[in-house]
VMD Tcl script that draws the C-alpha trace (Angstrom):
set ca {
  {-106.91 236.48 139.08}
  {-105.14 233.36 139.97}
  {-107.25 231.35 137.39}
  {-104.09 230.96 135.46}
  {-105.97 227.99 133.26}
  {-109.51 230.39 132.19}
  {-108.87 233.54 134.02}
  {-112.04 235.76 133.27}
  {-111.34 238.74 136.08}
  {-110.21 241.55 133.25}
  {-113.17 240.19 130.92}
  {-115.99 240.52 133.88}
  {-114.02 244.03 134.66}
  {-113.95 245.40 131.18}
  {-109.88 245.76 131.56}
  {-107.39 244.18 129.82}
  {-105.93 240.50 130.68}
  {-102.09 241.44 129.83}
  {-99.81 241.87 132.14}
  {-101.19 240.14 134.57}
  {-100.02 238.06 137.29}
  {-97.94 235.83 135.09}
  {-95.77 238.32 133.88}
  {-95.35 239.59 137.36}
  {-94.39 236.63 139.05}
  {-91.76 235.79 136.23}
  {-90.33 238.94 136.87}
  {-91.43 240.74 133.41}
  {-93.52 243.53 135.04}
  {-94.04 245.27 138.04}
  {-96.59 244.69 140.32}
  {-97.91 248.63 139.94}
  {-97.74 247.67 135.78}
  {-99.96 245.11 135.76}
  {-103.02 246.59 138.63}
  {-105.80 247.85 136.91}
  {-108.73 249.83 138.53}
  {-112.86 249.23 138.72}
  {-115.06 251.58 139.95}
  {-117.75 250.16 141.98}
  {-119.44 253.84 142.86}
  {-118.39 257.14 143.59}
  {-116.77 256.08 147.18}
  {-115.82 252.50 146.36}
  {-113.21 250.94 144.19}
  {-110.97 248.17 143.58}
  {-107.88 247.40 142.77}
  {-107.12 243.73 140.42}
  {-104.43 242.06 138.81}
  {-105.64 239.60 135.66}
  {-104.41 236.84 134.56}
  {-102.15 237.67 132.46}
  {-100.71 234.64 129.81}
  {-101.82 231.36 130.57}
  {-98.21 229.29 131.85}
  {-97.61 225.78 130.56}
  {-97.42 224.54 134.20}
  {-99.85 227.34 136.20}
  {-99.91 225.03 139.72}
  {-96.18 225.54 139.34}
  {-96.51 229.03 139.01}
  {-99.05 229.43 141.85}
  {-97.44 227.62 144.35}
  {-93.96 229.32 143.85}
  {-92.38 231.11 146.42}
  {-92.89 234.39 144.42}
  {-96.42 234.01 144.36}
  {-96.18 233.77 148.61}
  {-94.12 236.70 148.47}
  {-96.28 238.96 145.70}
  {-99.36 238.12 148.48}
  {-97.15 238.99 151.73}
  {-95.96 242.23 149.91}
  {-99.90 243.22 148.84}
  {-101.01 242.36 152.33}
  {-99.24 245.72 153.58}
  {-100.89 247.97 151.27}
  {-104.58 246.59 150.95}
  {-107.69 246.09 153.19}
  {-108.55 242.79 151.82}
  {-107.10 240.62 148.73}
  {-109.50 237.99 147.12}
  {-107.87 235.74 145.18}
  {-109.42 233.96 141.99}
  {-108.69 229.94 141.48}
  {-109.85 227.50 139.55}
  {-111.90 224.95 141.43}
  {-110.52 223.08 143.77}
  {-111.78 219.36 143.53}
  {-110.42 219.89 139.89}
  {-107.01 221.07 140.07}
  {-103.89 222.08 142.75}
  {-103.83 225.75 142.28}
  {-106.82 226.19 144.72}
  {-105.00 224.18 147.62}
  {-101.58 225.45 146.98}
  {-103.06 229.07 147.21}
  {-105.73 228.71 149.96}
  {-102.11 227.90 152.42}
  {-101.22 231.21 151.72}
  {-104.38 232.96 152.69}
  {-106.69 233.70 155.81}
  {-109.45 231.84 154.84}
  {-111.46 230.56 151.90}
  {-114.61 231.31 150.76}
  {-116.01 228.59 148.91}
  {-118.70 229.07 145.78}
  {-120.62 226.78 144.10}
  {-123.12 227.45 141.29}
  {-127.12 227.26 141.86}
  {-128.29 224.18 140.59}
  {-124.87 222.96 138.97}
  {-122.20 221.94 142.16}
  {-122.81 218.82 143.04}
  {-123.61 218.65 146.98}
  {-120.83 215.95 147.26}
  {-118.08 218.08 145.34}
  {-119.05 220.80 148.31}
  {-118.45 217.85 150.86}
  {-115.45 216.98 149.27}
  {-114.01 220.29 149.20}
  {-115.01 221.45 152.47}
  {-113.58 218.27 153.70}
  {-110.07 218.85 151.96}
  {-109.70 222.23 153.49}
  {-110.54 221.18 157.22}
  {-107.92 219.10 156.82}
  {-105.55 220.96 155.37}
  {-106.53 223.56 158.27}
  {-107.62 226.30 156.33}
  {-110.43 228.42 157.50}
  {-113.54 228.10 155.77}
  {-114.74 231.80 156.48}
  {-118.04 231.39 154.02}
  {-119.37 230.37 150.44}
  {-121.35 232.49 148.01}
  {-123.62 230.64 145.82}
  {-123.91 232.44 142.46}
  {-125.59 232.01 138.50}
  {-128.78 232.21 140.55}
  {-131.92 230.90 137.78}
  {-134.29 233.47 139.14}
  {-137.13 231.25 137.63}
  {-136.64 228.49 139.32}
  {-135.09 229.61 142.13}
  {-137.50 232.20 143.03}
  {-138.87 231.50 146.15}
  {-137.49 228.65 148.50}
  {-140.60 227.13 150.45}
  {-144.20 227.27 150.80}
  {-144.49 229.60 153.50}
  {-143.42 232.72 151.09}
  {-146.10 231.08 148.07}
  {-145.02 233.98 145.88}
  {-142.50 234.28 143.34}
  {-141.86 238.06 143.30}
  {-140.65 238.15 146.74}
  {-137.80 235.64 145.86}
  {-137.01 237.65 142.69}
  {-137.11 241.19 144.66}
  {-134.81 239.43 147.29}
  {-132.64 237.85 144.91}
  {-132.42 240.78 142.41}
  {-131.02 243.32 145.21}
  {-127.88 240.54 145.60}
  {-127.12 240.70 141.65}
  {-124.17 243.08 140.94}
}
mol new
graphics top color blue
foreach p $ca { graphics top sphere $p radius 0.5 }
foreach p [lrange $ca 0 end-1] q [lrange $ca 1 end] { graphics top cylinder $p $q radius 0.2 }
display resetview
């Protein structure tokens, strides 16, 4: 959770939000200290860092050279890392993280994200040249967004379609 500003990871998780990735990049805690576990199902799980304190200066903290290392160092001993940020038409941290990654995966809330705050973002990362490798739209209002034309006239096929992307 690199949402150093209103990191929820831990909360959404159940876990705990200290240490976290504060306290490992100032050199506090170990890496292995501050991973916690979820259990998705019997077969899958995950591993996540939270938070951890919220820094005075969290762009700072991001963008440091420690941060580049922590990911570099992770990259050897997981399948995939997601990384957290706050947006990024709002602050730095998104940017100075997304240069450090293979690609970005942009979300935007149902109904809330402006279509020109996706423009704008989308257009920051071209060119930056970072990979745009999707977007996830999520907080889904199953009411109104229940079915999305006429040619499906029935709102329990949006909901039964929507409801098996929940979780």
């Amino acid at each position: 959770d690199a949402d150093l500003r209103r990191g929820r990871v831990a909360e959404v998780f159940g876990g705990h939000s200290k240490p976290g990735l504060t306290e490992v990049l100032d050199g506090s805690v170990p890496v292995g200290a501050a991973m916690q576990s979820f259990r998705v199902d019997d077969e899958t799980g995950l591993r996540y860092i939270a938070a951890g304190s919220f820094p005075a200066h969290p762009a700072s903290v991001v963008g440091s050279t420690r941060m580049k290392r922590l990911i570099e160092g992770l990259r050897s001993h997981f399948d995939r890392i997601i990384i957290d940020s706050p947006p990024l038409n709002i602050v730095a941290d998104a940017a100075l993280l997304a240069g450090s990654t293979d690609g970005v995966l942009i979300v935007a809330r149902a109904g809330g994200t402006p279509q020109a705050a996706l423009t704008l973002a989308a257009e920051q990362l071209r060119q930056a040249r970072i990979d745009v490798v999707g977007a996830v739209l999520n907080d889904i209002d199953y009411e109104r967004h229940g079915t999305y034309d006429a040619a499906y006239k029935s709102y329990s096929y949006g909901r039964k379609y929507y409801a098996g992307l929940r979780g």
